[in-house]
C-alpha positions as CSV (number, residue, x, y, z in Angstrom):
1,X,117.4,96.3,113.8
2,X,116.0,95.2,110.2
3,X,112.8,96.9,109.2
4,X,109.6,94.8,109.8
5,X,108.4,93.7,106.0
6,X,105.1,94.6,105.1
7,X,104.4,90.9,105.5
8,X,101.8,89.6,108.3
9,X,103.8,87.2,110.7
10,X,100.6,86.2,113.3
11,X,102.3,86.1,116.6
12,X,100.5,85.1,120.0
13,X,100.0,88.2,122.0
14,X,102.4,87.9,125.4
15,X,99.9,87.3,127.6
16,X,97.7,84.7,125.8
17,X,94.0,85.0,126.6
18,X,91.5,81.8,126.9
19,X,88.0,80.4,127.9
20,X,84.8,82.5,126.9
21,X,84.9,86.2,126.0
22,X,84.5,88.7,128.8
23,X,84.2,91.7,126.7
24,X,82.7,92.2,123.4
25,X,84.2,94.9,120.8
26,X,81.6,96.6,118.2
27,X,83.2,97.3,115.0
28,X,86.8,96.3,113.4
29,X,88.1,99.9,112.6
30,X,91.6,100.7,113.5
31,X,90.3,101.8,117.2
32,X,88.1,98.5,117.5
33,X,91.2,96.5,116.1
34,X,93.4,98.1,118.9
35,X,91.4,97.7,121.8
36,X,91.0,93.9,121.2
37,X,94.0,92.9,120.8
38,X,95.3,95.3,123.9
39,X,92.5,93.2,125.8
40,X,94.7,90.4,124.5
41,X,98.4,91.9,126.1
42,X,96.3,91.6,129.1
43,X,95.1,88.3,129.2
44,X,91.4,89.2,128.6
45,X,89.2,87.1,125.9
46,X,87.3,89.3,123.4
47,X,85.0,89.1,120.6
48,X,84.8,91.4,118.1
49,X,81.8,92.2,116.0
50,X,82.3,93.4,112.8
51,X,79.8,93.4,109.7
52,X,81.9,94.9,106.8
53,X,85.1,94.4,106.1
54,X,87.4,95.3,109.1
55,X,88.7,98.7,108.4
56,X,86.4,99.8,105.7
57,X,84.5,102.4,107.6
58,X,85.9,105.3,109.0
59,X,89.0,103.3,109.1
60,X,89.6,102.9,105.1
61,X,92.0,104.2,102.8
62,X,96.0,103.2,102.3
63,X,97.3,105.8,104.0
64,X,97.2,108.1,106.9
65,X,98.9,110.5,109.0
66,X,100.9,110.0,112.0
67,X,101.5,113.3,113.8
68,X,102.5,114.8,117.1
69,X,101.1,117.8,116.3
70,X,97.8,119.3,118.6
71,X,96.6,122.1,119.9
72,X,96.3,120.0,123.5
73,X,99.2,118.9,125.4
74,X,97.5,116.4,126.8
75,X,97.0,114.9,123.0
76,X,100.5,115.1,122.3
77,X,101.6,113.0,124.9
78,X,98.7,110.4,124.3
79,X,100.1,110.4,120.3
80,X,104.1,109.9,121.7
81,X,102.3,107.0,123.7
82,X,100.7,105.9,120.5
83,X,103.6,106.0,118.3
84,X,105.6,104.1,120.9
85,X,102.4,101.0,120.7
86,X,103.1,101.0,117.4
87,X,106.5,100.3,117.0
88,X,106.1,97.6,119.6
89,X,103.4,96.1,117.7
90,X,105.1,96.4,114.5
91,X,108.0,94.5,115.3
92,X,106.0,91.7,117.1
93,X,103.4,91.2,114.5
94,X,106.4,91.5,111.5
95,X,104.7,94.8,109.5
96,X,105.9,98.6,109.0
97,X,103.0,100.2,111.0
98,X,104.1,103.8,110.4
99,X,107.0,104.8,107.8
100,X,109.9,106.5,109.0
101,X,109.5,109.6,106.5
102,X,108.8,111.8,109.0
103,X,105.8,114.5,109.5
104,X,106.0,117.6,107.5
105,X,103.9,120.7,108.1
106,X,103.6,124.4,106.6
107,X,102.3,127.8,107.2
108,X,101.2,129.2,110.7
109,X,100.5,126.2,112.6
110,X,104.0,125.9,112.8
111,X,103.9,128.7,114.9
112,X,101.7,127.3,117.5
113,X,102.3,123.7,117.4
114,X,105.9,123.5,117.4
115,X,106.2,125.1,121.2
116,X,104.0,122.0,122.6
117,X,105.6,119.4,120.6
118,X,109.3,120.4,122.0
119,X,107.8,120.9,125.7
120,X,106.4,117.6,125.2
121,X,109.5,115.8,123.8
122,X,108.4,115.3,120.6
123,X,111.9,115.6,118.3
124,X,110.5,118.4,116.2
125,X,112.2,121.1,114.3
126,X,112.2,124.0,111.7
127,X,113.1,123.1,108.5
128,X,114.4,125.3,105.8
129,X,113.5,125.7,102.5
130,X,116.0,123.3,101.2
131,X,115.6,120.5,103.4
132,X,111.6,120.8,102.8
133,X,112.5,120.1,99.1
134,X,113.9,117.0,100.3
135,X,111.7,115.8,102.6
136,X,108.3,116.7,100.0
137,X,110.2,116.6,96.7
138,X,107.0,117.1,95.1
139,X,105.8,120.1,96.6
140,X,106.3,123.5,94.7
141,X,108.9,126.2,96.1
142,X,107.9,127.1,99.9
143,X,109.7,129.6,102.3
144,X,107.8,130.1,105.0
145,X,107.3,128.5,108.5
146,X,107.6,125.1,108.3
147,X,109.1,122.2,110.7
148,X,109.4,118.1,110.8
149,X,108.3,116.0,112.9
150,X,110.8,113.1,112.9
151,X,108.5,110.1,114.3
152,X,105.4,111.1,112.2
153,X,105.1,109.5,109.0
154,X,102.7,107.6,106.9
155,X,100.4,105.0,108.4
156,X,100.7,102.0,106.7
157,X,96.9,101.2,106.8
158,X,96.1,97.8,104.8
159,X,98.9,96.3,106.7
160,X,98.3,97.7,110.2
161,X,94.5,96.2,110.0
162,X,95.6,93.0,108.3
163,X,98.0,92.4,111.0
164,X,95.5,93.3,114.2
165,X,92.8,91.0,112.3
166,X,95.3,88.3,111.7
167,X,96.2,88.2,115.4
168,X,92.4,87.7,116.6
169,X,91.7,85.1,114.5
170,X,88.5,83.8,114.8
171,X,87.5,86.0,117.8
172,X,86.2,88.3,114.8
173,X,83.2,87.9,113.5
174,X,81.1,89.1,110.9
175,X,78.0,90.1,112.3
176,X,75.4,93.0,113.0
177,X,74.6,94.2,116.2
178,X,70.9,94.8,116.8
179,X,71.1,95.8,120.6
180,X,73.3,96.3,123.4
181,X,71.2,96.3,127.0
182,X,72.4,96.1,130.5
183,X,71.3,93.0,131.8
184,X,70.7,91.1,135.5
185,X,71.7,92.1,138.4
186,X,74.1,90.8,141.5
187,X,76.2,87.8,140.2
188,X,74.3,87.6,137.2
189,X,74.6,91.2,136.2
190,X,76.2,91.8,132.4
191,X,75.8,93.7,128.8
192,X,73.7,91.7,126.5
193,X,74.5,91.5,122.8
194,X,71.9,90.9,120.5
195,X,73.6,90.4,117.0
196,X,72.2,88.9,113.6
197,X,72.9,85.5,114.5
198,X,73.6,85.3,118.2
199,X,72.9,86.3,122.0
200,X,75.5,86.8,124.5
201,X,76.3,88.5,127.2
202,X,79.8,90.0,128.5
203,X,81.3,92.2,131.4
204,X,81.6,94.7,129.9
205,X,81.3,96.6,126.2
206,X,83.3,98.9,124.0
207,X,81.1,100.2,121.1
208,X,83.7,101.3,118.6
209,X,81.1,101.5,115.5
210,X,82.2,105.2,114.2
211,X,78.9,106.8,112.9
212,X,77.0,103.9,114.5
213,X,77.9,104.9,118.2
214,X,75.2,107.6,119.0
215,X,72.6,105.0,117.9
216,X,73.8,102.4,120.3
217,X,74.0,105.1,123.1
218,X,70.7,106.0,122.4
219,X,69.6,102.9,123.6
220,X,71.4,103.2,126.8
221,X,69.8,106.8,127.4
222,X,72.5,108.8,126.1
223,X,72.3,111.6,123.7
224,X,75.7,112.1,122.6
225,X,77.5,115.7,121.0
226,X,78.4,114.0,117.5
227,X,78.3,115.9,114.6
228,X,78.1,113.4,111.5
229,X,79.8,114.9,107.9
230,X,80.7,113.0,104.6
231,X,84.4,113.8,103.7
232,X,86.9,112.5,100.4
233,X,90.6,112.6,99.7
234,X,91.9,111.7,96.5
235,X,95.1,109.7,95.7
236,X,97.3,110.9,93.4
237,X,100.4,108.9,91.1
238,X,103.8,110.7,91.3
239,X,105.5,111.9,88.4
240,X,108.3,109.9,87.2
241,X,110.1,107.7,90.1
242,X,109.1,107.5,93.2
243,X,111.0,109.4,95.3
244,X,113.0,107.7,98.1
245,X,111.4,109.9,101.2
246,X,108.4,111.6,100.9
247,X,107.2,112.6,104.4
248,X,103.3,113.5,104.8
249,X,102.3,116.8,104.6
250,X,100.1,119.5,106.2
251,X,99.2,123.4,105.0
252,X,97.7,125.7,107.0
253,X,99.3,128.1,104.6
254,X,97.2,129.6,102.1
255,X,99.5,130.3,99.8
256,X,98.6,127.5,97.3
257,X,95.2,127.9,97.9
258,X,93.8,126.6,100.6
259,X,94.5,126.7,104.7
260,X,93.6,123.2,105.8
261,X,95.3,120.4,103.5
262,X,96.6,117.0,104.7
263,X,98.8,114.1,102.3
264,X,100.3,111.1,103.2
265,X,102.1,108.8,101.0
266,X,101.0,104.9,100.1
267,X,103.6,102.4,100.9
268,X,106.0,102.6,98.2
269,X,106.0,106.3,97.8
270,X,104.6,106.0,94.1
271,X,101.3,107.6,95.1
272,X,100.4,110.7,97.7
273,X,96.5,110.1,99.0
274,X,95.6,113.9,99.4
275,X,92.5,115.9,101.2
276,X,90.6,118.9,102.5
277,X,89.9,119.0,106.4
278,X,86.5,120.7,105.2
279,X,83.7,118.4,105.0
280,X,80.2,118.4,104.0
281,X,77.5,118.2,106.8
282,X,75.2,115.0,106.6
283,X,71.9,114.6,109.0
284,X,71.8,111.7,111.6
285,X,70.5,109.6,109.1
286,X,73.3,109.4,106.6
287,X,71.5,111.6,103.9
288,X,73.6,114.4,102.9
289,X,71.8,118.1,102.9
290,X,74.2,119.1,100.2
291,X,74.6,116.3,98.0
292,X,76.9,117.7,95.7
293,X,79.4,118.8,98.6
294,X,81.6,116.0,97.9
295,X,82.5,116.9,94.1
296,X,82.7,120.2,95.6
297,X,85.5,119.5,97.9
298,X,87.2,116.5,95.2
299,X,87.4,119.8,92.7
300,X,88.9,121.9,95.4
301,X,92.0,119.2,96.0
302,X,92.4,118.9,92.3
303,X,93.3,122.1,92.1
304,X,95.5,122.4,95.2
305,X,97.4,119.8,93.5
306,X,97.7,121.5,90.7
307,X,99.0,124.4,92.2
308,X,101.2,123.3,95.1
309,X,102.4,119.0,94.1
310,X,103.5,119.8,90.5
311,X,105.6,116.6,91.4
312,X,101.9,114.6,91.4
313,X,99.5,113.7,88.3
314,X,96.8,115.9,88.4
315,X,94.3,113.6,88.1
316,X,93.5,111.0,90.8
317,X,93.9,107.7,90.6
318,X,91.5,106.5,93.5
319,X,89.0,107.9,95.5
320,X,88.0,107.4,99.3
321,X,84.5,108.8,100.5
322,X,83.6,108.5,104.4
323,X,82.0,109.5,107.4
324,X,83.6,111.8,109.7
325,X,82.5,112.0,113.3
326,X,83.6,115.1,115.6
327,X,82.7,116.4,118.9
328,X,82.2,120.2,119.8
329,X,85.1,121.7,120.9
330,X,87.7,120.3,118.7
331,X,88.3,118.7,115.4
332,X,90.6,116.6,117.1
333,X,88.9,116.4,120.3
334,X,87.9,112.7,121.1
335,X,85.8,111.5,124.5
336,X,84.7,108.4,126.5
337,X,81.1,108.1,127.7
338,X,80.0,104.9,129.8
339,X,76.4,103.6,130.9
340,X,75.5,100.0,132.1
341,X,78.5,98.2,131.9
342,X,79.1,99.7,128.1
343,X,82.1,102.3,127.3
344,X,81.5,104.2,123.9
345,X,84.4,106.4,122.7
346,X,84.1,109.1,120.1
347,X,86.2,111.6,118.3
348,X,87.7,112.1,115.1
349,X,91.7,111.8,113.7
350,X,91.6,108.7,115.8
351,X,94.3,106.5,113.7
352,X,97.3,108.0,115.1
353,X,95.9,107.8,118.2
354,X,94.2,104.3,118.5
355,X,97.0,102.0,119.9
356,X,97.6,104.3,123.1
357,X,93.3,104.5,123.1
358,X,93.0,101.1,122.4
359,X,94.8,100.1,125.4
360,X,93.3,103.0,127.8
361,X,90.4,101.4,126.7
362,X,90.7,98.2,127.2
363,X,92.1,98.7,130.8
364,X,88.8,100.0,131.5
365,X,86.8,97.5,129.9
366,X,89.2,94.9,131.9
367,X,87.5,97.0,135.6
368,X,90.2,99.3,135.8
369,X,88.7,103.3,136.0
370,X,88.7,104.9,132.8
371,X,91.6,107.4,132.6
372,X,90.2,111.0,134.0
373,X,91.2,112.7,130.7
374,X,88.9,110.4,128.4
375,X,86.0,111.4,130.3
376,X,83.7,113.8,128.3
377,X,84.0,116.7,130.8
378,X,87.8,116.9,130.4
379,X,87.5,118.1,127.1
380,X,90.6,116.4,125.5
381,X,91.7,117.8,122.4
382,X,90.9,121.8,123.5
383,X,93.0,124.2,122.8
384,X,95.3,125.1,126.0
C-alpha cells in the first residue's frame, strides 16, 4: 500500500450525515475535530463551533507524539484503538496522520512501561545502544534502558487538522460561545447554544474548549478538578541533512540533564520540536503567578539540547507557548463529566488519544451510555 501524501483529498465520511445538526461541538482542537467527524461515520449532523483557528489552542504546534506508553492499562489499549482510527482515517482522507518512525524512549520508564505495553500487545522492545543511534541519530551516546515502540511516531499535526476541517466543511464555524443551558422539557427538551451570532438548540453537547471547559461547566453547576498551567517547547533545525528516520523521543533519564523530556520530529525530519513536561502554574483566569516561568523552562530545553541532541542547532527556530489542562491523579489522566444533556471531557496528552475519544464520544453524544471508564470516578490514567 502507497503512503497517503501529505495532501488533503476531502472524502465523504461512509455514512453521510444530513438535515439539521443534532449535536453541537465547542472548539476545533484535535479532540473537537475527532468527535465531529466520528459523529459523521455515524450518520449524525454536527456543528462545530470554533472562534480561532481550528487547532491553534491546545491543539497547536507541527508536531506531536504518538505513544503506547502509560502507566494505566486501560490507556494503552484506548491509544492501540487510537492509532488503529488513525490509520483508517489517514488512508481515507489521503494524509500521513502519524509517521512510521517509531516511538523511542530512555531511562527508567522503560522499566515500568515496557511490561504493560507487551501484556497489551503493543509491538514494543528493548533497543540497544546501536540501534538507538539509528533510530535518534541525533542524540548523544546512550546505554542505558531504552526500547521502541514500533507504531508510535510523530503526529503529523497541520495535516491531521487540515484534513478533519476539510471533511466538515461548512458544518464549522467561526464563532464564540456565550452559553450553553439545558433547555425545555418532554418533546421539546434540548441544550441551548448561545453563540456570538446565533441561537440554537441541539440533543445533546460536547464542550471540547481545552481551558474553556470548567467555565462552561460552571454554568451547568459543575465545579470541575482542572488545574490550568502555561507550558513551551521549542523547535529545533538539524545539523546537516535530515536524517531519513528520526523516531520521537522521551527521557526520564537524568543523565543529560533532566528526567522529563519529550521530541518529536516535523514532517520532513529537518527539524525536532522539543520540551519539558514541567510547566508553569497559571490562575483560573489565564494570568500566570510566575511570569517569567516560561523563559525559565525555554532556558532549561536549550540546554538539554545542548547537552543530549548535538545532532540539533542549539538555538530554536520556533517557539510554541500553550495552556495545559490536567486532572489530579495523573498527567495523563483524562475524564468525562455530563449535566443537562452536555458531555464535557478533560485531560491532558489528549492528541494521541483523540480519534479513539472522539468516537467514544461521539457514541454518547449520539444516546449511547458513555463508556464506564471515561466517567470521572474511574480514574483513567492512574497508575495500576
Amino acid at each position: 500500500m502507497s503512503t497517503p501524501s501529505s495532501a488533503v483529498q476531502v472524502e465523504q465520511v461512509p455514512s453521510v450525515a444530513s438535515g439539521p445538526p443534532r449535536v453541537a461541538v465547542i472548539g476545533a482542537g484535535i479532540v473537537g475535530l475527532s468527535t465531529a467527524y466520528a459523529l459523521l461515520e455515524r450518520g449524525v449532523e454536527v456543528r462545530v463551533y470554533e472562534q480561532g483557528e481550528p487547532g491553534n489552542g491546545q491543539s497547536g504546534g507541527v508536531s506531536r507524539i504518538f505513544r503506547h506508553a502509560h502507566d494505566d492499562p486501560r490507556l494503552v489499549a484506548a491509544a492501540r484503538a487510537s492509532r488503529a482510527a488513525y490509520r483508517e482515517w489517514g488512508e481515507r482522507l489521503g494524509v500521513e496522520m502519524v509517521s512510521a518512525d517509531g516511538a523511542v524512549a530512555i531511562g527508567p520508564a522503560v522499566e515500568e512501561h515496557l511490561p504493560l505495553l507487551v501484556d497489551g500487545g503493543v509491538a514494543a522492545r528493548r533497543v540497544d545502544a546501536a540501534e538507538l543511534a539509528r533510530r535518534v541519530p541525533l542524540l548523544a551516546g546512550f546505554d542505558g534502558p531504552a526500547m521502541l515502540d514500533e507504531e508510535g511516531g510523530s503526529i503529523r499535526t497541520t495535516a491531521t487538522i487540515a484534513a478533519l476541517s476539510a471533511a466538515l466543511g461548512d458544518r464549522l464555524v467561526r464563532d464564540e460561545v456565550i452559553s450553553v443551558r439545558p433547555v425545555g422539557d418532554g418533546e421539546g427538551e434540548g441544550v441551548e447554544v448561545r453563540s456570538g451570532g446565533r441561537t440554537d438548540t441541539y440533543d445533546r453537547v460536547v464542550a471540547c474548549a481545552g481551558r474553556g471547559t470548567p467555565a462552561l461547566a460552571r454554568t451547568l453547576g459543575l465545579s470541575l478538578p482542572v488545574a490550568q498551567a502555561a507550558h513551551v517547547r521549542l523547535t529545533f533545525a538539524v545539523r546537516g541533512e535530515a536524517p531519513g528516520t528520526l523516531a520521537t523521543l522521551q527521557d526520564s533519564s537524568g543523565v543529560f540533564g533532566e528526567t522529563g523530556v519529550y521530541a518529536a520530529a516535523a514532517p520532513g525530519n529537518a527539524t525536532y520540536g522539543v520540551g519539558l513536561s514541567q510547566t508553569t502554574p497559571a490562575r483560573d483566569d489565564a494570568s500566570l503567578p510566575v511570569p517569567a516561568g516560561l523563559d525559565e523552562l525555554a532556558a532549561r530545553a536549550r540546554d538539554y539540547v545542548a547537552r543530549a541532541l548535538p545532532g540539533l542547532d542549539p538555538e530554536p527556530v520556533d517557539v510554541r507557548h500553550c495552556w495545559v489542562t490536567t486532572l489530579p491523579w495523573s498527567d495523563d489522566a483524562m475524564a468525562v463529566w455530563e449535566a443537562g444533556g452536555v458531555l464535557l471531557p478533560v485531560g491532558h496528552n489528549l492528541y494521541k488519544q483523540a480519534p479513539g475519544l472522539g468516537r467514544r464520544l461521539a457514541a454518547a453524544a449520539a444516546g449511547e451510555p458513555l463508556d464506564a471508564s471515561l466517567r470521572p470516578e474511574a480514574r483513567l490514567g492512574s497508575p495500576q
